[in-house]
C-alpha positions in Angstrom: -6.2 10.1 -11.8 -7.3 7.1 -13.6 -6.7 3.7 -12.4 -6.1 1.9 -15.8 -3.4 0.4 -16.7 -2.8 0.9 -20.5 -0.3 -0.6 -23.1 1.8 2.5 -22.9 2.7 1.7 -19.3 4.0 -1.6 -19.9 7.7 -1.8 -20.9 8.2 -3.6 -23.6 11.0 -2.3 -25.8 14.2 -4.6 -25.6 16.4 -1.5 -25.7 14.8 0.3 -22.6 14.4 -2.6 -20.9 18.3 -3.8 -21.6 19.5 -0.3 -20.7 16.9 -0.3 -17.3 18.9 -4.0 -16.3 22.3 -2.5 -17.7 22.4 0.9 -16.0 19.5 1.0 -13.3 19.6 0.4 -9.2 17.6 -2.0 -7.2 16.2 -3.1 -4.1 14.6 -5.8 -2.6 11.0 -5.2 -0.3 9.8 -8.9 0.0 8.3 -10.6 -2.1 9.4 -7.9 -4.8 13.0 -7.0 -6.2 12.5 -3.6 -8.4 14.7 -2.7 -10.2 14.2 0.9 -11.6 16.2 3.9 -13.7 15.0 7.7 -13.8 15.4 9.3 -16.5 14.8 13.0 -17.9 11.1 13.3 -19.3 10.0 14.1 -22.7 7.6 16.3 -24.1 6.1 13.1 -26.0 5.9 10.8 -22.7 1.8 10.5 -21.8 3.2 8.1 -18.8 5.7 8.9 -16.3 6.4 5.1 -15.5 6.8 1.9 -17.7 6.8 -0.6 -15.8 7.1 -4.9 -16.5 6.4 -7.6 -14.2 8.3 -10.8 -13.9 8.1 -13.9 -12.1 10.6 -16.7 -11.9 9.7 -20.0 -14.0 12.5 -22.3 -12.4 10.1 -21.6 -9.2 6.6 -21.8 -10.6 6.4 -24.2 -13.0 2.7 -23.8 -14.2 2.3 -21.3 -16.0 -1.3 -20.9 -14.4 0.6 -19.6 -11.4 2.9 -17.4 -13.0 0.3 -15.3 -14.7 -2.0 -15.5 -11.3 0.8 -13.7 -9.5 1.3 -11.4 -12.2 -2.1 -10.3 -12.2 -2.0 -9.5 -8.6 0.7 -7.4 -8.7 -0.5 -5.6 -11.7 -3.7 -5.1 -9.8 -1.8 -3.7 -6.6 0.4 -1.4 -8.6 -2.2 -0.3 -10.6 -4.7 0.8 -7.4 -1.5 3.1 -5.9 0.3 4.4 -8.5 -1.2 7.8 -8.4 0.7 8.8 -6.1 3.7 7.9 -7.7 2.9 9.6 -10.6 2.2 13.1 -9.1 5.3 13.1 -7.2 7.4 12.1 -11.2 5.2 14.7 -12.9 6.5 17.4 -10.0 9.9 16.6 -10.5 9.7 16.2 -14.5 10.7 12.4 -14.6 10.3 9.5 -16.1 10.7 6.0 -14.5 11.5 2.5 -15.9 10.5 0.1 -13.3 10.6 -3.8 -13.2 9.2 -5.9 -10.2 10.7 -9.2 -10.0 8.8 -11.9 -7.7 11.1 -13.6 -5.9 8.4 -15.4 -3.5 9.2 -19.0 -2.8 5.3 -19.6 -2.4 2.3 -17.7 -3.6 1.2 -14.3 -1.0 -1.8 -13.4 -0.3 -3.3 -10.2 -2.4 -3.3 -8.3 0.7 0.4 -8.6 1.4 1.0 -7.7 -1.7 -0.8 -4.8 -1.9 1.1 -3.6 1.5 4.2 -4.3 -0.1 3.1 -2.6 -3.3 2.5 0.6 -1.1 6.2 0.4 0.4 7.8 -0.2 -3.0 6.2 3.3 -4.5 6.9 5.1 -1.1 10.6 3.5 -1.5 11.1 4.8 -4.7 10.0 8.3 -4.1 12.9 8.4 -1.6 15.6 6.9 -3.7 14.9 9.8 -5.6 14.9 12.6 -3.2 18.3 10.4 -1.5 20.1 10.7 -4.9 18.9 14.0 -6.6 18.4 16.1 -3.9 21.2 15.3 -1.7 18.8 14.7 1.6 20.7 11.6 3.3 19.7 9.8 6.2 
């Protein structure tokens, strides 16, 4: 698996992305809220996940920050995805994802890159929860 993270990946169409805030489910693992929507794969999907990352302006003003942050989740996600993607490519789906900051203060990379490990291992039981019937 290959640990880039390529324009095809990122989520930029303002239909999928209105229809992922319209229709999708979400969660909150601190400092992230995801928000996320399966969807049946296509042939013609190289990716499994889109994904986009946000962080709130009204709390960091400079923009300096904003991207900072962004960067560091990108880099978190981006190192763990893999396992994510196996377990989509298994099942034949395809995931629009969008991880919302909603720190108060900047976090370390490390705790973001434990958090970044919950959030995948989250999603990969939302799915089994709400296709596959397993409750807790």
């Amino acid at each position: 698996m290959s640990y880039t993270f390529t324009k095809e990946e990122r989520l930029c169409s303002k239909r999928l992305i209105e229809s992922l805030f319209r229709n999708g489910s979400s969660f909150v693992v601190y400092p992230y809220r995801v928000v996320f929507l399966y969807t049946p794969s296509k042939q013609q999907d190289v990716f499994p996940v889109q994904c986009m990352i946000s962080v709130s302006k009204r709390r960091f003003r400079k923009a300096v920050d904003r991207n900072a942050i962004k960067r560091r989740i990108r880099e978190a996600y981006r190192l763990q995805k893999s396992d994510l993607y196996n377990f989509l490519q298994e099942h034949s789906l395809h995931l629009l994802l969008a991880f919302q900051y909603v720190g108060k203060e900047e976090e370390p990379y490390t705790m973001l890159y434990q958090r970044m490990g919950k959030v995948l291992t989250k999603l990969k039981d939302e799915h089994t929860q709400i296709f596959m019937g397993e409750a807790d």
